[in-house]
C-alpha positions as CSV (number, residue, x, y, z in Angstrom):
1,X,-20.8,8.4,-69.8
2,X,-18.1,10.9,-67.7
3,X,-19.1,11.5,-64.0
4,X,-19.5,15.8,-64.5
5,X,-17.5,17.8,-61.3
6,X,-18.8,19.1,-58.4
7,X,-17.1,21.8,-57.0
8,X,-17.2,21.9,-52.6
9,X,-16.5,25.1,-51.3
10,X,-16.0,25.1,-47.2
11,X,-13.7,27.5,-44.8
12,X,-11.3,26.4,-42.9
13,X,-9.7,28.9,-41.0
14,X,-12.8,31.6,-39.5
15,X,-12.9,35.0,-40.4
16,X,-12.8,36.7,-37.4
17,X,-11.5,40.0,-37.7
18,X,-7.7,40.5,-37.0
19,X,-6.8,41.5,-33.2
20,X,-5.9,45.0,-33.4
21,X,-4.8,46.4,-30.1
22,X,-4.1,50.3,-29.3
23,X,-2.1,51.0,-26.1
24,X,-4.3,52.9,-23.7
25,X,-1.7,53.9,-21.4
26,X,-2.8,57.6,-20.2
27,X,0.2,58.6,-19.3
28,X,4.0,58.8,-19.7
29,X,6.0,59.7,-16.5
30,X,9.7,60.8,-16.5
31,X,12.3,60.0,-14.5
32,X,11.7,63.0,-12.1
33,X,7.9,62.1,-12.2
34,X,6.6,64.8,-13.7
35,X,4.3,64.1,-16.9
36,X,6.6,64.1,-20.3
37,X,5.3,66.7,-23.2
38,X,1.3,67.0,-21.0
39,X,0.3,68.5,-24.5
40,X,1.2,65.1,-26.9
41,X,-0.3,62.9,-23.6
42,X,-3.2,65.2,-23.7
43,X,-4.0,64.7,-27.6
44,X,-2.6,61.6,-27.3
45,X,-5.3,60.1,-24.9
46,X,-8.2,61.9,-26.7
47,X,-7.1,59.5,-30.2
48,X,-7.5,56.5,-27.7
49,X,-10.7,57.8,-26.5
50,X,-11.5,58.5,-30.6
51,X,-10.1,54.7,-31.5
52,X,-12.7,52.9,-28.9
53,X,-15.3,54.6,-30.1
54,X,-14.7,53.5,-33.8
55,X,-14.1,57.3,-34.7
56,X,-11.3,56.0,-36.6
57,X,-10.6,59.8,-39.1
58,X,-10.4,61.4,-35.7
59,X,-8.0,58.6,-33.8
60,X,-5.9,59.7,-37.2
61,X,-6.0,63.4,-37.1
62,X,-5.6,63.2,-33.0
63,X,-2.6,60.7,-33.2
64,X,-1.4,63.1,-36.0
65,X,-1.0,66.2,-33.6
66,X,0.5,64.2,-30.9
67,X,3.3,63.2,-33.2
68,X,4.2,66.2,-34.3
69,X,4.5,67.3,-30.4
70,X,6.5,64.5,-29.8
71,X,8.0,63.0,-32.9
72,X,9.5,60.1,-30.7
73,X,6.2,59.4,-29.3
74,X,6.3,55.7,-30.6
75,X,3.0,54.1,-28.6
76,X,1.3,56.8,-30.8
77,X,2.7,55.9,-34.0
78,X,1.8,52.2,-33.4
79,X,-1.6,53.2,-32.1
80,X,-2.1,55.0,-35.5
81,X,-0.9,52.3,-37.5
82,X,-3.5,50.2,-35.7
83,X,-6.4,52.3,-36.7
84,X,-5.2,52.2,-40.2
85,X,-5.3,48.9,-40.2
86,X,-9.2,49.3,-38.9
87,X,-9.4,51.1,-42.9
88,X,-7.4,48.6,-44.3
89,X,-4.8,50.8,-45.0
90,X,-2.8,48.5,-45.1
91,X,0.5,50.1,-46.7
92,X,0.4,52.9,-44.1
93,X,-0.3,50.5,-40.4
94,X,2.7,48.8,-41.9
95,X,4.6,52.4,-42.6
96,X,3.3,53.2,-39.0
97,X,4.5,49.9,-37.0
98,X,8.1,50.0,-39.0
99,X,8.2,53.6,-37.5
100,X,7.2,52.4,-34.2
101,X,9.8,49.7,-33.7
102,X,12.4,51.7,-35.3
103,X,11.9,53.8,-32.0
104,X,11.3,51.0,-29.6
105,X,11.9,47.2,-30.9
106,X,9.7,46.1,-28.2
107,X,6.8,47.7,-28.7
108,X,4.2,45.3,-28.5
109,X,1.4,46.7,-30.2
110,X,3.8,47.2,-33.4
111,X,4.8,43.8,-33.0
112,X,1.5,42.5,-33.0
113,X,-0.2,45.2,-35.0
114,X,2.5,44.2,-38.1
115,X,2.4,40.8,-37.6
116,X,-1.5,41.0,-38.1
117,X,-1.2,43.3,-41.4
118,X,1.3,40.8,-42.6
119,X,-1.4,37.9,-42.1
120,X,-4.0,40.1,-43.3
121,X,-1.8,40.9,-46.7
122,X,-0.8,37.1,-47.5
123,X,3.0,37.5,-45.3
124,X,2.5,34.9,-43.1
125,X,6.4,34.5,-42.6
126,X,7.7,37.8,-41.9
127,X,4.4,37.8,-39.5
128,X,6.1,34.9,-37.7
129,X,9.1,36.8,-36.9
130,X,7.1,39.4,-35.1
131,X,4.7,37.0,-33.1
132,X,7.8,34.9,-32.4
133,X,9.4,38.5,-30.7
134,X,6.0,39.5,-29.6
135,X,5.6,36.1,-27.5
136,X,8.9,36.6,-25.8
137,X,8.0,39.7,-24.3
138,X,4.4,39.1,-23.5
139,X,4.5,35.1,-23.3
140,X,0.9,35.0,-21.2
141,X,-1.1,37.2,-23.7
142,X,-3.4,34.1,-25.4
143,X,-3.9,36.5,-29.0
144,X,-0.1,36.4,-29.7
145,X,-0.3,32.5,-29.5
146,X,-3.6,32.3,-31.7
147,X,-2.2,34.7,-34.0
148,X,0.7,32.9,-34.6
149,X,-1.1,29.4,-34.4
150,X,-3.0,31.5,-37.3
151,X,0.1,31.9,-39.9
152,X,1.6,28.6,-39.4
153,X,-2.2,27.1,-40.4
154,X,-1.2,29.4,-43.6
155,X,1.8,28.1,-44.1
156,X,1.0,24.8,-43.8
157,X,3.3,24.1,-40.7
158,X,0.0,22.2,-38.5
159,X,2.0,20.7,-35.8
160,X,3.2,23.8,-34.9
161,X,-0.3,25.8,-35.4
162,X,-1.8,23.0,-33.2
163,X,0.7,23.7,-30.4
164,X,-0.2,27.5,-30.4
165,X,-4.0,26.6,-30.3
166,X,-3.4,24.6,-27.3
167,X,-1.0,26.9,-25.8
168,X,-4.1,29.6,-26.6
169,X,-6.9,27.8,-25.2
170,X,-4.9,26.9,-22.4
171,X,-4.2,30.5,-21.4
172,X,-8.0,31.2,-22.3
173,X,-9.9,28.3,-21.8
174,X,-13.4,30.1,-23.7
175,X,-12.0,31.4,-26.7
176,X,-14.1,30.2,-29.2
177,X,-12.2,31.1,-32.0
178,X,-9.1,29.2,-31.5
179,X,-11.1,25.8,-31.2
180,X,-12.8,26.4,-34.3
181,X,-9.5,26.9,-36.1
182,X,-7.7,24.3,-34.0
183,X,-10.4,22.0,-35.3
184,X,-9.6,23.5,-39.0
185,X,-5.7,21.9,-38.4
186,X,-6.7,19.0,-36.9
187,X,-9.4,18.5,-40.1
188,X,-5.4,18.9,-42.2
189,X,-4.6,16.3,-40.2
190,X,-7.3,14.2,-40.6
191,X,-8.2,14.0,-37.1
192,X,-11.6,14.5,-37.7
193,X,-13.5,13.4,-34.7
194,X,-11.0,15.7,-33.1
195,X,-12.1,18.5,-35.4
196,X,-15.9,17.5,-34.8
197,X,-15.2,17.8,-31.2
198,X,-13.7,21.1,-31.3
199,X,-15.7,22.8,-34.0
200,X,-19.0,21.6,-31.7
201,X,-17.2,23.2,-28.8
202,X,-16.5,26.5,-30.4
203,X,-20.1,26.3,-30.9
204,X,-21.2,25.3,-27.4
205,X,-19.3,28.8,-26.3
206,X,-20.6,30.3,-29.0
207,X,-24.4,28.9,-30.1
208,X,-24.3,31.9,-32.7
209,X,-20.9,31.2,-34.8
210,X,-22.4,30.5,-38.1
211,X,-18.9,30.0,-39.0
212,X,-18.4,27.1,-36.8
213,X,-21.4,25.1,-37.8
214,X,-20.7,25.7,-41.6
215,X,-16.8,23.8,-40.6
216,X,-18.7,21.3,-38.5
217,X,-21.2,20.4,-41.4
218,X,-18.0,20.0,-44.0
219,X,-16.1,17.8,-41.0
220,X,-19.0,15.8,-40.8
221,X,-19.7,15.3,-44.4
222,X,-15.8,14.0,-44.8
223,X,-16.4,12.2,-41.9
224,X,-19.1,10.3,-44.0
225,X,-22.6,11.8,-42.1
226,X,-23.9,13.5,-44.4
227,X,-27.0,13.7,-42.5
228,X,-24.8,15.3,-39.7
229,X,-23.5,17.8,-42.4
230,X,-26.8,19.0,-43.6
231,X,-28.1,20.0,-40.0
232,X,-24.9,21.9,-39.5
233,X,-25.2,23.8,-42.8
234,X,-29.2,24.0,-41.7
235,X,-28.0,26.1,-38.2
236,X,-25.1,27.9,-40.1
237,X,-27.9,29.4,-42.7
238,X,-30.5,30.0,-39.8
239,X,-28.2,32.0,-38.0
240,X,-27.3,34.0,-41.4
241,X,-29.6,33.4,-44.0
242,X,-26.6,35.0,-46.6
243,X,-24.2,32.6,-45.6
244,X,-23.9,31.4,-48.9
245,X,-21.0,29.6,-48.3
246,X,-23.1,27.5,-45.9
247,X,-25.9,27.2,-48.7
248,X,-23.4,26.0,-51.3
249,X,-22.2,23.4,-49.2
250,X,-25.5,22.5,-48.1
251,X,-26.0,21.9,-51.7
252,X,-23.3,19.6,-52.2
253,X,-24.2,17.8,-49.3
254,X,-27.7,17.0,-50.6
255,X,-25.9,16.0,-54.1
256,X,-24.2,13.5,-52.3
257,X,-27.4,12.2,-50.8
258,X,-29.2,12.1,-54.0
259,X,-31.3,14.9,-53.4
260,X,-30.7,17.1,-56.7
261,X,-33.6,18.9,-56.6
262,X,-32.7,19.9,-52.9
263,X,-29.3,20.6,-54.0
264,X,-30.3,22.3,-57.5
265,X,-32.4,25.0,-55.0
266,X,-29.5,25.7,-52.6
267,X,-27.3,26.2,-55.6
268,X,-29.6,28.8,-57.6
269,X,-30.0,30.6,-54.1
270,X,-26.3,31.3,-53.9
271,X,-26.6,32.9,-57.3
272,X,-29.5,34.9,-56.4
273,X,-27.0,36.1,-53.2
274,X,-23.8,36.4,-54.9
275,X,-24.5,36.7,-58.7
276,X,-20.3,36.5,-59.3
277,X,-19.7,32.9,-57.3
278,X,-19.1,30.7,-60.4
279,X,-18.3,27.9,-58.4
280,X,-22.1,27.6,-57.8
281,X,-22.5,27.7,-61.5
282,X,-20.7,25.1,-61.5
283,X,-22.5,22.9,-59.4
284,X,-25.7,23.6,-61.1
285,X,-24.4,22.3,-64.5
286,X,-23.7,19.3,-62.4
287,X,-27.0,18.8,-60.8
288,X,-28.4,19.7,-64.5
289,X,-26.5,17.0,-65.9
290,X,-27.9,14.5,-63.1
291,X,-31.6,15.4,-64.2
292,X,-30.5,15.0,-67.9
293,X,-31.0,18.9,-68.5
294,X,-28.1,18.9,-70.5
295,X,-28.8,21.9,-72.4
296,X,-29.4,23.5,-68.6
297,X,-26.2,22.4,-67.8
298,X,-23.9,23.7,-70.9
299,X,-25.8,26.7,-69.7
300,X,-24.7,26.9,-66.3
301,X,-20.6,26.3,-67.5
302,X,-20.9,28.8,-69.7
303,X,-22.1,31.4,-67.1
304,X,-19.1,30.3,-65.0
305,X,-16.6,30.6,-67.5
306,X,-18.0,33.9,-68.4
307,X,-17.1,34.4,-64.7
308,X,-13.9,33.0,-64.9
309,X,-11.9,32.4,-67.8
310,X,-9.7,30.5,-66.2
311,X,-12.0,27.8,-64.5
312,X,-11.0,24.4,-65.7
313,X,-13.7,22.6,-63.5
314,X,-16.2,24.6,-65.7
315,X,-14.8,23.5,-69.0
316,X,-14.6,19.8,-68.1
317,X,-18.6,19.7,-67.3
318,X,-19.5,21.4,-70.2
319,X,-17.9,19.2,-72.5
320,X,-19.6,16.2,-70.5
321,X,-22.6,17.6,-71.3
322,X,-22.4,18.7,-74.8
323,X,-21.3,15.3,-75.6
324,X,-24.3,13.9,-74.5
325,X,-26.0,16.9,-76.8
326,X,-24.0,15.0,-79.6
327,X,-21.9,18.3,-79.6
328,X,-18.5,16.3,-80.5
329,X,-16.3,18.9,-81.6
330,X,-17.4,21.6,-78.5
331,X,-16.6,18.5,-76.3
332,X,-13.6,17.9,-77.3
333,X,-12.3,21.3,-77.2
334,X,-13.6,22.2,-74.0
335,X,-12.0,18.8,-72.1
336,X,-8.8,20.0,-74.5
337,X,-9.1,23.7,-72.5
338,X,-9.7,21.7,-68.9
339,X,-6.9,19.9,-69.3
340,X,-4.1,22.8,-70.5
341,X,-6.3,24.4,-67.2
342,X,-5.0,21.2,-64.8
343,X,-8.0,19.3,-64.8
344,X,-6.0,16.0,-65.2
345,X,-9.4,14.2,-65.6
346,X,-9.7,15.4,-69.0
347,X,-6.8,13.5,-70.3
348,X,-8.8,10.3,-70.5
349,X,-11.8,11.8,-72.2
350,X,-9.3,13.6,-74.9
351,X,-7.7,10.0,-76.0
352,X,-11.5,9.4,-77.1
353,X,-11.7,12.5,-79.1
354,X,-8.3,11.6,-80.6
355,X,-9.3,7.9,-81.6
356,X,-13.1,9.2,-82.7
C-alpha cells in the first residue's frame, strides 16, 4: 500500500504591501530664490496632498497638469509613477520612473519606486540595480536595505538578503517586517531556532501579524513541535479567520499528529473560503485515504485536477486510491500522468503496473 501526498502550503516571504514613497517637497527654489514655474509647484503640491489621501485618479490628473507646465518636472513624474503603482499599473509606474531618471539619475523615489515594480512584476535583478544606486545615495534609509534584502530572498542569494535584514533592523530596530522575512532566510538556511526567534519577535512588535504566526507555526512544525505549530496556526486564524493559508497548514499539521478528522475539517474550510485552492483538495483525498474513504478521496483528486490540469500531486493520490478501489487500469494511468508531471514517486508504482 503507497503512502498518498500531502501537499504543505506556507509563506515565506510576508506580503506587506510594497514601499511606495512620493516626494513631498513643496517647493522648488531657483538659484535667484524665487519659486520656479509657482503654477506646476502649485498643482504639483495639491497631487501630493491628493496621493496621502488615497485619492489616487486625482494624484493622476493633478500630476498630469503639472507636467505639462513643466515638462522637466521629474519629482512629478516619479510621484505619478508611484501612484500608478498604488493601481497596479504596473506598465505605466515603470513608463513613469524611466521618464524620471532619464531627467535626473538620482532621483530617489524612481529609484526606489522602479526597483519596487520590478519586485512586484517578478524582476528581481534589474530591481537590484536600482536598490544598489538607491543605497548609495540614501545609505541610512532602512526601506532601501529591506527592499533589497527582499529581491535577493527571490533570487535565492540568502547571505546577502540576511545582511540587508540586519543592516535594516539595525537602522530601524522595530520594523517588524524585516524580522519576519529575515526569519523566512534564515528558515532557507535552516537556522530555525534563529527563524523561531525572529518570527516570535516580529510578533512581539506586532501581536496582530497573522502573517508572522502562520511562518512561526510552519518553523515550528519543521523544527519538529507540532504542537508549537498548531498554536501558531490557532493565533494566525484568530487574528483572520480567512487566513486560509493558516487553516491549510493547520491542517497539515494535525495530519502529522494523527488528528484526520481535525485536519479533514481545516481542509474542507479552506474550500468553503477559497473554492479554486486545489492544493486543499489535495489534502482531503489524503486525509480520505487515511480513513479508508477511498471513493471520497478519488473524489477530492479529481476536483483538483479539474482545478489544475497540470497538478501531478493530484494524479499520484488518485491512483493510490483507485488502486485500493481495485481500479487497476485508472491507477496506472494516473501514476503514468504524475510521473510525465515530475512526481518522481510514481516511477516505482508504474514498474508494478508494468510487471501486473
Amino acid at each position: 500500500m503507497k503512502n498518498i501526498i500531502l501537499v504543505v502550503i506556507f509563506l515565506l516571504l510576508s506580503s506587506a504591501s510594497i514601499f511606495s514613497q512620493v516626494n513631498e517637497e513643496q517647493t522648488i527654489v531657483n538659484a535667484a530664490g524665487v519659486p520656479e514655474n509657482q503654477d506646476a509647484e502649485k498643482i504639483y503640491n495639491e497631487g501630493v496632498s491628493f496621493y496621502k489621501r488615497k485619492m489616487f485618479e486625482d494624484a493622476i490628473r493633478s500630476f498630469d497638469k503639472a507636467i505639462q507646465l513643466k515638462p522637466d518636472f521629474d519629482k512629478a513624474i516619479a510621484n505619478r509613477g508611484s501612484v500608478k503603482y498604488e493601481a497596479q499599473d504596473y506598465k505605466g509606474s515603470l513608463a513613469d520612473f524611466d521618464a524620471a531618471l532619464a531627467i535626473n539619475q538620482n532621483n530617489e523615489s524612481a529609484l526606489f519606486g522602479r526597483a519596487n515594480t520590478n519586485i512586484s512584476t517578478g524582476n528581481a535583478e534589474k530591481a537590484l540595480v536600482d536598490l544598489d544606486n538607491y543605497i548609495k545615495i540614501n545609505s541610512t534609509n532602512h526601506q532601501g536595505y529591506y527592499y533589497r534584502g527582499v529581491a535577493k530572498f527571490s533570487t535565492d542569494n540568502f547571505e546577502g538578503a540576511l545582511r540587508d535584514f540586519d543592516k535594516c533592523i539595525e537602522l530601524k530596530s522595530d520594523f517588524d517586517y524585516a524580522y519576519n522575512d529575515r526569519a523566512s532566510t534564515k528558515r532557507q538556511m535552516q537556522n530555525l531556532e534563529g527563524a523561531i526567534n525572529d518570527y516570535s519577535k516580529a510578533i512581539l512588535l506586532n501581536p496582530n501579524f497573522a502573517i508572522a504566526y502562520n511562518n512561526l507555526g510552519s518553523a515550528k512544525k519543521k523544527n519538529g513541535d507540532i504542537k508549537g505549530a498548531i498554536e501558531a496556526y490557532d493565533n494566525a486564524i484568530k487574528i483572520d479567520s480567512k487566513y486560509y493559508i493558516a487553516i491549510n497548514n493547520r491542517g497539515n499539521a494535525k495530519y502529522e499528529s494523527g488528528d484526520f478528522e481535525g485536519a479533514l475539517k481545516d481542509f474542507l474550510e479552506v474550500v468553503k473560503i477559497k473554492e479554486d485552492y486545489y492544493f486543499a483538495y489535495c489534502n482531503i483525498s489524503s486525509v480520505k485515504f487515511k480513513l479508508k474513504d477511498y471513493n471520497g478521496s478519488i473524489d477530492a483528486s479529481s476536483k483538483a485536477i479539474k482545478l489544475n490540469p497540470n497538478y501531478g500531486a493530484a494524479y499520484l493520490n488518485r491512483g493510490t486510491a483507485k488502486e485500493m478501489v481495485r481500479d487497476q487500469v485508472g491507477a496506472c494511468d494516473d501514476w503514468d500522468k504524475a510521473y510525465k508531471l515530475g512526481m518522481s514517486q510514481a516511477k516505482n508504482y508504474l514498474s508494478e503496473c508494468v510487471q501486473k
